[in-house]
N, C-alpha and C positions, 0 to 999 in steps of 0.2 A: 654597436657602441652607443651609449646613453647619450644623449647631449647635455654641452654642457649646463642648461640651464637647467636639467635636474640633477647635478652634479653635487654632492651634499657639503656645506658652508655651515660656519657656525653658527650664524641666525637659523637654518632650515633645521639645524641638527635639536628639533624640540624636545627629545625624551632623552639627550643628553649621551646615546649610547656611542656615539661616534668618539664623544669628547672622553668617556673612559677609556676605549682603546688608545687613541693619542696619550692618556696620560699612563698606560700599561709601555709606550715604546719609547716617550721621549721625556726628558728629563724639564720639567718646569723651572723657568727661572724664576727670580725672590719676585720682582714687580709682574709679572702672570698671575703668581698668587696671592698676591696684596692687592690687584685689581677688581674691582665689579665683577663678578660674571655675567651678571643680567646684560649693563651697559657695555659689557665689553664681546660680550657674542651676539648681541642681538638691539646695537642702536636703535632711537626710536626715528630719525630723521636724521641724515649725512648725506652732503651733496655729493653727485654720482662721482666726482673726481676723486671721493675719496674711498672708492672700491678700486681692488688690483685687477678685478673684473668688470669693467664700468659697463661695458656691453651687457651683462647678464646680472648688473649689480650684485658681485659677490667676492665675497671677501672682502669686509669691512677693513680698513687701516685709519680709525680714527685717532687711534690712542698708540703706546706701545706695546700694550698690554694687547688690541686685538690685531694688531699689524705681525706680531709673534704668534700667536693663534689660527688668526686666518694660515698662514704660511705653513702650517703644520696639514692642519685639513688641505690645503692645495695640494703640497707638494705628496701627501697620501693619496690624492685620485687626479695627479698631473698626465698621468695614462689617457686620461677621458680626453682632452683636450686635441686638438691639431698639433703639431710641434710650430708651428710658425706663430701660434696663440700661446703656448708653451713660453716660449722669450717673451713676449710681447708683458705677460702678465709675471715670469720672473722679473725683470726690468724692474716693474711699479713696482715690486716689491725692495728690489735694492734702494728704487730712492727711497720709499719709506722708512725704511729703517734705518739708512742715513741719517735722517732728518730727527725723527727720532732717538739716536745714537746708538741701537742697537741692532747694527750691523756683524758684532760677531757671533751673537745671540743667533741670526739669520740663519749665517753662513754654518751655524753649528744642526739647523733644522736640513737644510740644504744637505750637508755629508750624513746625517744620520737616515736620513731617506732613502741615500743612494745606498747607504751597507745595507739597510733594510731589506730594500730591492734585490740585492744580491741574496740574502738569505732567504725571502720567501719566492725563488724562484719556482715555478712550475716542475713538478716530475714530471718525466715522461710517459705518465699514463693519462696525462690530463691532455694530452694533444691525439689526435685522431691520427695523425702519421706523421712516424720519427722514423728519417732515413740516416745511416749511418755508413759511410764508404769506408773499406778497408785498411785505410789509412789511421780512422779514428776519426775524418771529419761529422759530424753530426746537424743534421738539419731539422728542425722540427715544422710542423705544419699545422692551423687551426685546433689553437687552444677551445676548450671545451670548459670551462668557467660558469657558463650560465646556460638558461634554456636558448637563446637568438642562438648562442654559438654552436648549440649544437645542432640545432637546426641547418646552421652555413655550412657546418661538417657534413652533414647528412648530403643534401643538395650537393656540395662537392663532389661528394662518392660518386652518386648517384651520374652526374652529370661524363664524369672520368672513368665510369667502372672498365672499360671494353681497356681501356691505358694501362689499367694495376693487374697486375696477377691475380687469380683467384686468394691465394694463401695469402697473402697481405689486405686483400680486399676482405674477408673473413675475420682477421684478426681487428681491422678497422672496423668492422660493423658491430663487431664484440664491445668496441668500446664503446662505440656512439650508443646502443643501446644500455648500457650500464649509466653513460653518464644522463641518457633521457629522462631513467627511471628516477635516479640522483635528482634532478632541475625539477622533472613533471614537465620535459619539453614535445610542446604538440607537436610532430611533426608534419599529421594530415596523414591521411586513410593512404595514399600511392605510394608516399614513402616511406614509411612503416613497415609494408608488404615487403618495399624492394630491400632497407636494410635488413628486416629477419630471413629475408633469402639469402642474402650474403652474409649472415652471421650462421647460415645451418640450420635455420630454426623452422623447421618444416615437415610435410608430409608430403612422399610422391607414391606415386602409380607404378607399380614394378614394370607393367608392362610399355607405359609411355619409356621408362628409362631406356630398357633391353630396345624400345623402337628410334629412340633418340641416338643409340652407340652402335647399331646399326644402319643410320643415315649417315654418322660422321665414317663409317669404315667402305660408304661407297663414293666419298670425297675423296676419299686419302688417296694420291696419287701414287706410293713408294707400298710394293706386293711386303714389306716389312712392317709399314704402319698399319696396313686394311687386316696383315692378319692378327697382329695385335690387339688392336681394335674388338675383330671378330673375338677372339676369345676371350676378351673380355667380357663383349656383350653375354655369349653361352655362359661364363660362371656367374653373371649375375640373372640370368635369365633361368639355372638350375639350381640359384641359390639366394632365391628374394629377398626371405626375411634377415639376410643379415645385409642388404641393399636397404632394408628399411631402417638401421640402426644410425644413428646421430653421428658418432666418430667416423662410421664407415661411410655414408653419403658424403661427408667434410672431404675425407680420402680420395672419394671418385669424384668427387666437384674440381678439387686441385689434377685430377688426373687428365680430366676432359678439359680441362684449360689449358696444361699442354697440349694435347692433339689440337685443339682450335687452333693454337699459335703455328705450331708446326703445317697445319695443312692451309694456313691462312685463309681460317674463317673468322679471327677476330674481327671485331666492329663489322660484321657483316650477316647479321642476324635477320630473321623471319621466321613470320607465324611459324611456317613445316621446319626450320632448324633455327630453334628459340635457345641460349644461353643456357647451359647444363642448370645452373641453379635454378631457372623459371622450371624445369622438370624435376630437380632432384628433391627440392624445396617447395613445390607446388601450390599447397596451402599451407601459408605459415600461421604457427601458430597463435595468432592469435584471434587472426580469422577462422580457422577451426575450433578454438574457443567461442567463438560469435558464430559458428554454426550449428556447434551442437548440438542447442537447442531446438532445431528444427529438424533432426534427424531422427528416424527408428529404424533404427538395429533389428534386423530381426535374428530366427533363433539361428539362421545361416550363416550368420555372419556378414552377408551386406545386410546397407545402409541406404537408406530413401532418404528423401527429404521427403516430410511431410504433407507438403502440398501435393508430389506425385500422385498420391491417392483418391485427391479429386476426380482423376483421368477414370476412373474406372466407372464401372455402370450398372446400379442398386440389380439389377434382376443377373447380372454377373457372378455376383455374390452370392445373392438368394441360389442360383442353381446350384455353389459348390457349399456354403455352410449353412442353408436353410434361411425362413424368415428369422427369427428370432435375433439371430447373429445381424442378421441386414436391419434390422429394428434398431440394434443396438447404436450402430457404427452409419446410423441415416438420418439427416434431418429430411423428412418427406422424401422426393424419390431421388435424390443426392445425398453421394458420402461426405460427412464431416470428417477431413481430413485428420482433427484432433482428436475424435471419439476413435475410429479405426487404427489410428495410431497407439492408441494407448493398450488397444488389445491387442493387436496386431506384434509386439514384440515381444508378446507371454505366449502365442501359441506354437507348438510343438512343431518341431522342425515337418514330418510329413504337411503339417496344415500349412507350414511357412513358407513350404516348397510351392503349394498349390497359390497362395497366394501372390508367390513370383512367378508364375506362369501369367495371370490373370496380367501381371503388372507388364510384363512382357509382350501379351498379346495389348493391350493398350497403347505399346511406346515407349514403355517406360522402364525405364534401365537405375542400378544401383549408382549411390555418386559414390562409395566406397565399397570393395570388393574385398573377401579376405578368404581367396580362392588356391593362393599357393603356398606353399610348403617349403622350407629351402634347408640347405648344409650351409655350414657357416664356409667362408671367402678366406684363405688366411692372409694374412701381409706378407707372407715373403710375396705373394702371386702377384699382388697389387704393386708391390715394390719394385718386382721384376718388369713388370706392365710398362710401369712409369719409368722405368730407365728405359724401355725399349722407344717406347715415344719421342726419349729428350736424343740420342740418336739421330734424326729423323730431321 
């Protein structure tokens, strides 16, 4: 929340645009508009008693032309304020306008504020989480307005995730991210990562998955939930690439969120059994945007990071593609990482193969693999999956 001493007042409001909106909501009386403007929004000297804000000198009440004025810009960001400062500063204003004699003038800013307020109430997509109980009661949670707030939302989550379900935690992270983009709010590089894992927004490793839902199927105490489980992990372990698909990962994240609850591994996470989403969502996207730059692809289908290539050793080369090629892809008797890479992703799969052998005996392993093949997973199987879990 701003404080209020950048809280905007009609002397601060310089390029006037504050004072158009006010005059688009509220109806000006005859002595507002037969007043100064200059002198009446932006005194040039008035002793502090004669602000409704003397603490933050704001909201001039020298006249009744800005005592009407001021009260308008107040009572439009009376939000910003404490409520116990809220009275304090309504108060000054009832005596001035006493005093002045245009107290019903006030009292007409006053109710025009409040129906205001009721009409530009917030929709429900502007808060990070609206609960709603069966009854029709409704509760909303951390408006999303500006970039802070959505920052406090983010942190929220993040702080609460093991407390929410996945499938609400997913839906929340849909938003915060929409309204980030909306603000341009930084979140910082840790929580970024964690909201687009909770919004789906990622890549995983088939085979981490099928090894992550076969750890939770040797927790599962009840021979109903481990075989569940188990068959689960077999159709995605004989059916990757539809494990790799966006809707489908969304599916099995809410799925393995059941199982955590039911076998009560919630909030009780570590490196060897990490929270489905850090596996299903691995690298999110937008770090794999920030990585890709660094990658070559070869004609295999894995992927190096560029630097790997360093590991290897110029007479290594020479023995399998000649000098020429080692000439190429060498500053002196060391690989340039970036020359080898640029060739290295145009030559033919036999040559690309031998390449990965060299990379292999080195240490040096693919950071992406695109090794399996899969049949697509239908939903009734997922659907049956997930009833058997809730069971349990």
């Amino acid at each position: 929340m701003p404080s209020p001493s950048i809280v905007l007042d009609p002397a601060s409001d310089k390029n006037k645009t504050e004072l158009v909106k006010i005059a688009q909501r509220y109806d000006f009386p005859q002595f507002v508009k037969d007043a100064d403007l200059e002198t009446t929004m932006a005194p040039a000297t008035i002793a502090v008693t004669a602000y409704a804000d003397p603490l933050h000198k704001k909201y001039a009440c020298h006249s009744a032309a800005a005592t009407w004025l001021s009260a308008a810009y107040f009572h439009e960001k009376s939000a910003e304020y404490h409520p116990n400062d809220q009275n304090k500063i309504c108060e000054r204003f009832k005596r001035f306008s006493d005093y002045f004699g245009i107290r019903p003038a006030y009292d007409a800013i006053v109710k025009r504020a409040t129906d205001l307020r009721g009409s530009d109430q917030l929709p429900d997509s502007s808060y990070a989480y609206v609960w709603q109980s069966k009854d029709g009661v409704k509760e909303r949670y951390y408006p999303m307005t500006n970039s802070l707030q959505v920052k406090t939302a983010a942190e929220w989550l993040q702080s609460n995730c093991d407390r929410i379900p996945f499938i609400d935690r997913n839906k929340i992270a849909d938003k915060i991210l929409e309204k980030a983009a909306r603000y341009g709010a930084n979140m910082g590089e840790a929580i970024t990562d964690f909201i687009e894992k909770q919004a789906g927004r990622g890549i995983p490793d088939p085979l981490e998955v099928c090894s992550m839902l076969e750890n939770r199927a040797k927790l599962a105490n009840k021979h109903e939930q481990r075989e569940a489980i188990t068959k689960l992990a077999a159709a995605v372990k004989t059916t990757p690439r539809t494990a790799l698909q966006p809707r489908e990962l969304i599916k099995l994240a809410a799925i393995v969120d059941l199982i955590d609850h039911n076998i009560g591994l919630k909030g009780k996470y570590t490196e060897l059994i990490p929270r489905a989403e850090d596996v299903l969502f691995k690298v999110s996207y937008t770090k794999a945007a920030a990585d890709i730059t660094k990658l070559c692809t070869l004609q295999t289908g894995n992927a190096y990071d560029k630097s790997q290539f360093s590991k290897l050793a110029r007479e290594d080369v020479v023995s399998l593609f000649g000098n020429d090629f080692a000439d190429e892809v060498c500053r002196g008797f060391d690989i340039d990482p970036e020359k080898i890479a640029e060739v290295a992703h145009t030559l033919p799969r036999p040559d690309a193969e031998l390449l990965e052998r060299l990379m292999s005996e080195a240490g040096q392993h693919p950071q992406l693999s695109k090794s399996a093949e899969f049949r697509e997973i239908d939903d009734a199987t997922l659907e049956e999956l997930a009833k058997a879990y809730g069971r349990g």
